[in-house]
C-alpha positions as CSV (number, residue, x, y, z in Angstrom):
1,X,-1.1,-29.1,9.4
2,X,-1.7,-26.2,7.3
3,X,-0.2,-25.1,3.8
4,X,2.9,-23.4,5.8
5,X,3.6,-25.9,8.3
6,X,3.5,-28.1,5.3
7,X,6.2,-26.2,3.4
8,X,8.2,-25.9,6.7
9,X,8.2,-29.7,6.3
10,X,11.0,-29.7,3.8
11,X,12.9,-32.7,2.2
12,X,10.0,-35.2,2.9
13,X,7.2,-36.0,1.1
14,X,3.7,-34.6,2.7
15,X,1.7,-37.8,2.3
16,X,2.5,-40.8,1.4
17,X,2.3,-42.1,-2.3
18,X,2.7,-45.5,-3.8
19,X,5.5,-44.7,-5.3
20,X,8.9,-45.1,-3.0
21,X,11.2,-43.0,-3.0
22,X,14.4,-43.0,-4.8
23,X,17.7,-44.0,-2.2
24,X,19.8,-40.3,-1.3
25,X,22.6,-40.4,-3.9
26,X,26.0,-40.4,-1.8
27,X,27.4,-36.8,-1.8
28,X,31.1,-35.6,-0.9
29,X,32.7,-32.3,-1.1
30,X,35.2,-31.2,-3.7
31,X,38.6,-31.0,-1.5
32,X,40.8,-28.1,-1.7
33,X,43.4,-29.5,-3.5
34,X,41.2,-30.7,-6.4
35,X,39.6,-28.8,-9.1
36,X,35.4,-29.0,-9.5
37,X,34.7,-31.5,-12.4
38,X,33.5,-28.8,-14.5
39,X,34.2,-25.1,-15.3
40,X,31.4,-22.7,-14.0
41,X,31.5,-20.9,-16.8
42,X,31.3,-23.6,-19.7
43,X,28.6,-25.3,-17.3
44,X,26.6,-21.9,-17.9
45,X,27.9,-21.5,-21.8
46,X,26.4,-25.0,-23.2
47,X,23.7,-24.9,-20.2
48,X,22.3,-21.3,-22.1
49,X,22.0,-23.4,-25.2
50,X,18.9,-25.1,-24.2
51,X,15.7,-22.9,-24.8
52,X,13.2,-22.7,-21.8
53,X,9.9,-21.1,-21.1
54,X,9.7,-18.0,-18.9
55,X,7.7,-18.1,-15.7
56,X,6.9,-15.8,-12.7
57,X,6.2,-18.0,-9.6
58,X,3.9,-16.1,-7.1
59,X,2.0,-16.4,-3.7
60,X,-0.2,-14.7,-1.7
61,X,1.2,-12.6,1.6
62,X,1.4,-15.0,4.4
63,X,0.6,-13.5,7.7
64,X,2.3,-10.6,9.2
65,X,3.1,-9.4,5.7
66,X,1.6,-6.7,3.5
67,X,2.5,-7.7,-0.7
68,X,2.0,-10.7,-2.2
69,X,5.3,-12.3,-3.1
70,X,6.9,-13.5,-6.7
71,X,9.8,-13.9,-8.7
72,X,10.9,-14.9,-12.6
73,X,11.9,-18.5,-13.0
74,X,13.1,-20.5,-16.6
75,X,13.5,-23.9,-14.3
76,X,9.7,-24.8,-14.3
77,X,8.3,-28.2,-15.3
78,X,5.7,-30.4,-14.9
79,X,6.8,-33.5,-12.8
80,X,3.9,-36.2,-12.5
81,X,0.5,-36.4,-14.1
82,X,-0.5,-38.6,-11.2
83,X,-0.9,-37.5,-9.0
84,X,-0.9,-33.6,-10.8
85,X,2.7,-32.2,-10.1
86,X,5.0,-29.6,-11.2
87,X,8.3,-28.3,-9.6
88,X,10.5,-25.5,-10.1
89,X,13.9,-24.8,-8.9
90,X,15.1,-22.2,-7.1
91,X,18.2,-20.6,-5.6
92,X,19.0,-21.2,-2.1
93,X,19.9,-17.6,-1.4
94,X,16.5,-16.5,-2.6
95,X,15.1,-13.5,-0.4
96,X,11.3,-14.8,-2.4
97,X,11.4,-18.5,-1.4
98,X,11.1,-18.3,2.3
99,X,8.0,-15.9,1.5
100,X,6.4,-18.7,-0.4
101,X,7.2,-21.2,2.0
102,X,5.3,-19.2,4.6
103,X,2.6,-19.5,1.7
104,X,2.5,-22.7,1.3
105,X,1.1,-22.1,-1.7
106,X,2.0,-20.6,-5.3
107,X,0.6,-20.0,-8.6
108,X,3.2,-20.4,-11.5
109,X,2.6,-17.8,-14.0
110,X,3.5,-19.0,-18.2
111,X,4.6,-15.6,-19.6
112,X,4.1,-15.4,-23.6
113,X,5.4,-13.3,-25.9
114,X,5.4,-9.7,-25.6
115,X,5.6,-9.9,-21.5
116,X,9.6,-9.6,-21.6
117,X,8.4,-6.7,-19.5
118,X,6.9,-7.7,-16.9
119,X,9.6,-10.8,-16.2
120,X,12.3,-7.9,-16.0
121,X,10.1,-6.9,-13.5
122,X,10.0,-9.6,-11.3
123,X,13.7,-10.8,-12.0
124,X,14.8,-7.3,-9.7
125,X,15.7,-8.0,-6.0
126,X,14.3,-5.5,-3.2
127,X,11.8,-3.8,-5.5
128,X,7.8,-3.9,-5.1
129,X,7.7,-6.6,-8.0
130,X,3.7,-5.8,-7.9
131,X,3.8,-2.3,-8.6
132,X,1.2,-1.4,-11.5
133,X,1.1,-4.8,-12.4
134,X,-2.5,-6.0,-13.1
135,X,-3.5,-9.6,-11.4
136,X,-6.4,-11.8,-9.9
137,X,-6.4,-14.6,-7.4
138,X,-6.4,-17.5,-8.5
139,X,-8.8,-19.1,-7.6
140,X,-7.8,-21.9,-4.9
141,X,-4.3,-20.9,-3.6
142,X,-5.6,-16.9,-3.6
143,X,-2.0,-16.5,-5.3
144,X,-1.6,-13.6,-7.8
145,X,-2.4,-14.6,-11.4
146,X,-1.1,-12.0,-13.6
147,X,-2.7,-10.4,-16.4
148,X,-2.2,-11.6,-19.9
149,X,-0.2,-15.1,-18.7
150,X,-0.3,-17.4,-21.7
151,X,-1.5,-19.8,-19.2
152,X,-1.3,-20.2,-15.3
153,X,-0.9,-23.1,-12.7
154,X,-2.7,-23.0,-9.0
155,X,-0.5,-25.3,-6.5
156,X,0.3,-26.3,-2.4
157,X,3.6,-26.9,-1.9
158,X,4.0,-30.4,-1.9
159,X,7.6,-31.3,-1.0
160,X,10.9,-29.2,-1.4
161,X,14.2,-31.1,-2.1
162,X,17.9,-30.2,-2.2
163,X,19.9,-29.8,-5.1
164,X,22.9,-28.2,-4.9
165,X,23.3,-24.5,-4.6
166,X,19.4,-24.4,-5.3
167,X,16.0,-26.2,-4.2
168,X,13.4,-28.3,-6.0
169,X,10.2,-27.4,-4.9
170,X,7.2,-30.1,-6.2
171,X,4.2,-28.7,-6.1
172,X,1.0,-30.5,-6.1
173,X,-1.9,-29.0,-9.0
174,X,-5.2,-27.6,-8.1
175,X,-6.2,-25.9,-10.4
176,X,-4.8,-24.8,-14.0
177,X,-6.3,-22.6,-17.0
178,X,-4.7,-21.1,-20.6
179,X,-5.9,-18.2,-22.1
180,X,-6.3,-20.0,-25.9
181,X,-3.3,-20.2,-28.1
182,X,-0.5,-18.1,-27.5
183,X,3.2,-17.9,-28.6
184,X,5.5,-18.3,-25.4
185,X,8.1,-16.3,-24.4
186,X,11.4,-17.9,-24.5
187,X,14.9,-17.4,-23.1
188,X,18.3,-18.8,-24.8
189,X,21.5,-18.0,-24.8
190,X,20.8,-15.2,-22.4
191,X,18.2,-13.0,-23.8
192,X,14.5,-13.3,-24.6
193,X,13.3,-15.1,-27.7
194,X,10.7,-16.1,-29.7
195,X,9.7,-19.6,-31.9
196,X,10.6,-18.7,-35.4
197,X,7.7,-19.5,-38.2
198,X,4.5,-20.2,-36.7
């Protein structure tokens, strides 16, 4: 099975690890007649308080298409350090994700100070996200690398969960480089910020 028909594989682990899964947690919907446990809008108010990193997730154009594919994401992390995994969460309703999924493949992109740019770039729906932007491939997935990321991370798609309105996508590390010391771009509260001191 190849990177695609891996990431068409959703909800399941790829290959077995020694580690068991956790049990599904039991879901239910929130009836009609009750209110959701919490207020969309507070969830997002204290939510904005914690600071995160700025990434642009990319992959190369699966076959059939004709431009790589990417898009800006705060909801990286790295998950396990063995084996090597990071995931990233993203929206359900995501015109990107099935592109990478086709992939099967992505290179997550650290953005660092200065690049506010270029993640208002690839935070637009419908545009060509690619246009005058400089990248490489990296150098296992092929995925674009961008010019000037603080620091960049090569991956397969490894497993994609469910959460909610969005999807947790674990993806296993092949490769990983940082271009030396460099402030990262931040976002809080929503806008772009920066570490103070330093």
């Amino acid at each position: 099975m190849g990177h695609a028909g891996a990431a068409a594989a959703a909800v399941r682990y790829l290959r077995p690890r020694s580690v068991d899964p956790l049990p599904r947690p039991e879901l239910r919907c929130v009836r009609q007649d009750e209110r959701a446990p919490v207020d969309p809008a507070g969830f997002r108010r204290v939510l904005g308080g914690f600071a995160s990193g700025v990434t642009v997730v990319t992959a190369p154009a699966a076959e059939g298409e004709r431009r790589p594919a990417g898009f800006a994401c705060q909801s990286f992390s790295s998950l396990s350090l063995e084996p090597p995994l990071v995931c990233f969460m993203v929206a359900r309703t995501s015109t990107t994700w099935p592109r990478i999924a086709r992939a099967g493949v992505f290179c997550v992109n650290v953005l660092g100070a200065g690049q506010e740019a270029l993640c208002r770039a690839f935070a637009v729906s419908g545009a060509d996200k690619f246009a005058g932007v400089a990248y490489d491939a990296a150098p296992v997935s092929g995925s674009p690398r961008l010019a000037g990321a603080a620091a960049w991370i090569d991956c397969a798609v490894h497993a994609v969960h469910t959460g909610g309105d969005h999807l947790i996508v674990v993806g296993r590390v092949d490769a990983l480089g940082a271009d030396g010391p460099q402030e990262p771009l931040l976002f809080h509260r929503g806008r772009f910020a920066r570490l103070a001191g330093g």
